[in-house]
C-alpha positions as a Python dict, from the first residue, in 0.01 Angstrom:
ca = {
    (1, 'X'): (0, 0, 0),
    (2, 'X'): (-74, 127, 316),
    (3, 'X'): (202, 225, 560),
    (4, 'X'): (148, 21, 941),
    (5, 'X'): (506, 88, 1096),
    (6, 'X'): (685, 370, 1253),
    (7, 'X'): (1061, 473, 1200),
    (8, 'X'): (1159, 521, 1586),
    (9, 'X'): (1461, 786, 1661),
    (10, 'X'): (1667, 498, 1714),
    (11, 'X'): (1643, 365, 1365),
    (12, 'X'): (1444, 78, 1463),
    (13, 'X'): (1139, 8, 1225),
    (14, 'X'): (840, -102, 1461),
    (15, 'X'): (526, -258, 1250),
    (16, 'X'): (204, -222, 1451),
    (17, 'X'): (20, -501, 1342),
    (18, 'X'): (328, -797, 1340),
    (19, 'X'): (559, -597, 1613),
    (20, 'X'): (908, -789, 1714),
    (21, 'X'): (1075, -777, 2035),
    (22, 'X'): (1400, -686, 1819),
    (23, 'X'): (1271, -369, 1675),
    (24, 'X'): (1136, -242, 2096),
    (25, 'X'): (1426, -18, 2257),
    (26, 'X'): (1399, 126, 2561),
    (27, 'X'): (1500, 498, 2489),
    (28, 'X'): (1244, 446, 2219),
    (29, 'X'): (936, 377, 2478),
    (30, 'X'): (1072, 653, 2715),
    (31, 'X'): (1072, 947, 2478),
    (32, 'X'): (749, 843, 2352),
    (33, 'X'): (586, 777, 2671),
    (34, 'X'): (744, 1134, 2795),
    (35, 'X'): (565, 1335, 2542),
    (36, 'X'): (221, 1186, 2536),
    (37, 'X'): (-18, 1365, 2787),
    (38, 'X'): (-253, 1195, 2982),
    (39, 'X'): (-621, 1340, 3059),
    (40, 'X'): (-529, 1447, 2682),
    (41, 'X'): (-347, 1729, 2841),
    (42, 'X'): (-681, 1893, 3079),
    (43, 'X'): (-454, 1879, 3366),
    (44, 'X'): (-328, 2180, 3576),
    (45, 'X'): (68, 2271, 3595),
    (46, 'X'): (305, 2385, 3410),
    (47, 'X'): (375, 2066, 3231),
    (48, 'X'): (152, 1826, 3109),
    (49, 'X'): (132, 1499, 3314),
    (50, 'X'): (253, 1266, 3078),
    (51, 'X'): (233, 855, 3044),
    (52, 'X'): (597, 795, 3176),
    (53, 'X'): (532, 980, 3498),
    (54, 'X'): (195, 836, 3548),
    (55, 'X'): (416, 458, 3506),
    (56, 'X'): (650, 558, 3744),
    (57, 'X'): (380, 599, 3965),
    (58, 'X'): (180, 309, 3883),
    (59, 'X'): (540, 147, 3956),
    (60, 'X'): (546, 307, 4267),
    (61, 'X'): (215, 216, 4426),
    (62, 'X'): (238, -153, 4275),
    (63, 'X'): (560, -209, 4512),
    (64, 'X'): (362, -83, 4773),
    (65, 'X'): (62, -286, 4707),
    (66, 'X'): (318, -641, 4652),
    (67, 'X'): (611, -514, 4825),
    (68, 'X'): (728, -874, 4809),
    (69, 'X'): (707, -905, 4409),
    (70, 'X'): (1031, -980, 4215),
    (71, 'X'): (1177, -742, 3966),
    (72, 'X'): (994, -868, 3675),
    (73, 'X'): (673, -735, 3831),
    (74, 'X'): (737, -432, 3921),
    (75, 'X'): (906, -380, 3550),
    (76, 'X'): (567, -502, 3445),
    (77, 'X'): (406, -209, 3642),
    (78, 'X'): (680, 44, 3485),
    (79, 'X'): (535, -95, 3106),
    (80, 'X'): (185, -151, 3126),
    (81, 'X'): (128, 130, 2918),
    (82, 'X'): (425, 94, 2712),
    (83, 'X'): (224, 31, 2439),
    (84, 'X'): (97, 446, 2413),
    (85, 'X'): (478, 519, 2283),
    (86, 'X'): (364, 444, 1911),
    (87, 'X'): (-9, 470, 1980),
    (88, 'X'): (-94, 721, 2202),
    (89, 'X'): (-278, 751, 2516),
    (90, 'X'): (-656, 752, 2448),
    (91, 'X'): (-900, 781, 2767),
    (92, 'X'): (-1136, 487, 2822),
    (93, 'X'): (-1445, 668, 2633),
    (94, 'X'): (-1222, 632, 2342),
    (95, 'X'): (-1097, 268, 2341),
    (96, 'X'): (-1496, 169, 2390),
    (97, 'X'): (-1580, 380, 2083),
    (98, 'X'): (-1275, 187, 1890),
    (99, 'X'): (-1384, -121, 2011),
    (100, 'X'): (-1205, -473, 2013),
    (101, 'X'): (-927, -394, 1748),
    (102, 'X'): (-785, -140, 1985),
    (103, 'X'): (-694, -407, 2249),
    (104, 'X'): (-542, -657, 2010),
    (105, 'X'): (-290, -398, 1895),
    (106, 'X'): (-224, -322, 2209),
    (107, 'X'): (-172, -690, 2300),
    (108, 'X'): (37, -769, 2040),
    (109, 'X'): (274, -448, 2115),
    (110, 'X'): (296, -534, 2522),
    (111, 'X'): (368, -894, 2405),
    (112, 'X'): (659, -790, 2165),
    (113, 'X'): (748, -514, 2479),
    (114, 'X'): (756, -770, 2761),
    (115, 'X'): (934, -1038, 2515),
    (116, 'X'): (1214, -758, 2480),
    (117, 'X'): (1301, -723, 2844),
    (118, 'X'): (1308, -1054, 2994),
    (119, 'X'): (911, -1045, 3071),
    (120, 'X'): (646, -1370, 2934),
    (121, 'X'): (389, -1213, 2668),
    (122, 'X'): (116, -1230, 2909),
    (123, 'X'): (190, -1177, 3265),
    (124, 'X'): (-10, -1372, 3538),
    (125, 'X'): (-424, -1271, 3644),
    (126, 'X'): (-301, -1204, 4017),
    (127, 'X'): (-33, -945, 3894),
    (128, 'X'): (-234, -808, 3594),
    (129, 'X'): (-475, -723, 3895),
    (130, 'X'): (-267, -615, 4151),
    (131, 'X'): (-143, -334, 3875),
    (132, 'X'): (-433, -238, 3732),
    (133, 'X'): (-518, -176, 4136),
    (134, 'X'): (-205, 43, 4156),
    (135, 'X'): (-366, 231, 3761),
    (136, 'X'): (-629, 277, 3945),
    (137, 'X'): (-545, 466, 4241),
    (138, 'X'): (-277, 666, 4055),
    (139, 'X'): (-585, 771, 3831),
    (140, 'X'): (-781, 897, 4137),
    (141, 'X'): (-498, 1069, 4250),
    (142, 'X'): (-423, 1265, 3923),
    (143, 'X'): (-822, 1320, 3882),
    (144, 'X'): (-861, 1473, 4256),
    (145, 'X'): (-464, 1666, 4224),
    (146, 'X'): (-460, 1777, 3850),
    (147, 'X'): (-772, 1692, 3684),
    (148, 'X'): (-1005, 1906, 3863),
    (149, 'X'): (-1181, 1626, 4070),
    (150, 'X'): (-1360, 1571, 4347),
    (151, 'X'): (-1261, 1298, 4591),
    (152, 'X'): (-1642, 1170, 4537),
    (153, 'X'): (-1633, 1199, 4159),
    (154, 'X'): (-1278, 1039, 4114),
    (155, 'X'): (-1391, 730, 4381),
    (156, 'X'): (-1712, 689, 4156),
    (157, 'X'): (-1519, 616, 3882),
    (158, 'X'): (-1163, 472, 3987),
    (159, 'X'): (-1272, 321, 4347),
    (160, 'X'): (-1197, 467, 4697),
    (161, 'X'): (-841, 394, 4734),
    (162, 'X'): (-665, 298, 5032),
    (163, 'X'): (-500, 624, 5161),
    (164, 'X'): (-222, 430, 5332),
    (165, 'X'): (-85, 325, 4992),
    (166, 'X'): (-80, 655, 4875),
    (167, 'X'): (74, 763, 5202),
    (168, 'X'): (364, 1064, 5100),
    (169, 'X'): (297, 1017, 4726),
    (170, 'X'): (222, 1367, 4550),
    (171, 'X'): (151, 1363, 4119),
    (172, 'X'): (484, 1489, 4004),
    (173, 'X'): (469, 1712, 3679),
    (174, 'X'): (807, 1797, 3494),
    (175, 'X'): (966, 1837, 3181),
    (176, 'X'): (934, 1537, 2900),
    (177, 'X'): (1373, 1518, 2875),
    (178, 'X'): (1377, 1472, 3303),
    (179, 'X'): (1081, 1222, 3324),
    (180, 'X'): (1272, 1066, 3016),
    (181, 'X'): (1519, 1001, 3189),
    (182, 'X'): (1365, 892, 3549),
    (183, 'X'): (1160, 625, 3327),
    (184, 'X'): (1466, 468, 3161),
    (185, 'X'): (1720, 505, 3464),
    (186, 'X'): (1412, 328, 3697),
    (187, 'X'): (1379, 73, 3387),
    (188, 'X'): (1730, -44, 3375),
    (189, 'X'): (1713, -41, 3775),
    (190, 'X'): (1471, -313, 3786),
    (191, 'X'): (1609, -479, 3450),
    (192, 'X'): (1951, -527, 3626),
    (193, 'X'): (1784, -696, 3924),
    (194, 'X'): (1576, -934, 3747),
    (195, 'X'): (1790, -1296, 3742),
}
């Protein structure tokens, strides 16, 4: 028999193809997301840009985008990529190469994710939008600051952003335990505002 779960450091028992809300924790998603490097790891600095920074920043530029959203969004933003704490962050190339069975495990771990804290299973088309607009331009920003693009290369293939959104925002690159930490203390901000 074939193993499809993964023992998480906080005991919890997490099977990828029927996950449960009850087996998500949130220091689980943050150390995962903390170690697993975005770009798969071609980025410059002295640490590699990992998942939970790039969500803080997705989190960052979604407020900016809806600065009027509740809580629940902008936790939304902080987990779209929760998912990559048990499967990794693979770049798009990839997931088309996979093909349709990589998005339906991913579905069914955001669903057991945003179950967990508070969130519905599938979050409204006008916010799904509005932070896949704030992926976006955090993508061009960490192609044309760490990834070794040009502003013309990174707007053919993220968009021209709107500069005013990204207005005093620079990619921030530091150790896995302090970004860690940043994720889950910004998590239980916006958890502890939500109604």
């Amino acid at each position: 028999m074939k193993r499809a779960w993964q023992r998480m450091l906080s005991g919890r028992r997490l099977d990828l193809l029927d996950p449960t809300p009850v087996d998500v924790e949130i220091e689980d998603i943050a150390r995962g997301l903390a170690f697993v490097a975005r770009w798969n790891g071609q980025t410059s600095g002295a640490h590699a840009y990992s998942v939970a920074e790039h969500s803080l920043l997705v989190e960052t530029l979604f407020t900016r985008i809806a600065d009027k959203s509740p809580a629940k969004w902008r936790l939304a933003a902080l987990l779209h990529d929760a998912p990559e704490y048990v499967i990794g962050d693979m770049i798009s190339p990839v997931k088309a190469a996979v093909g349709p069975g990589y998005e339906a495990l991913d579905e069914r771990l955001t669903a057991a994710i945003h179950l967990r804290f508070g969130l519905p299973a599938a979050i409204p088309v006008a916010v799904k939008r509005q932070i896949k607009k704030a992926d976006k331009i955090s993508a061009w920003m960490e192609a044309t600051q760490i990834a070794g693009f040009s502003e013309t290369e990174a707007s053919k293939f993220f968009g021209t952003p709107d500069h005013k959104i990204m207005q005093g925002l620079e990619i921030t690159l530091r150790p896995p335990a302090e970004t860690r930490d940043a994720f889950t203390a910004r998590h239980n901000e916006l958890l502890a505002a939500m109604p």
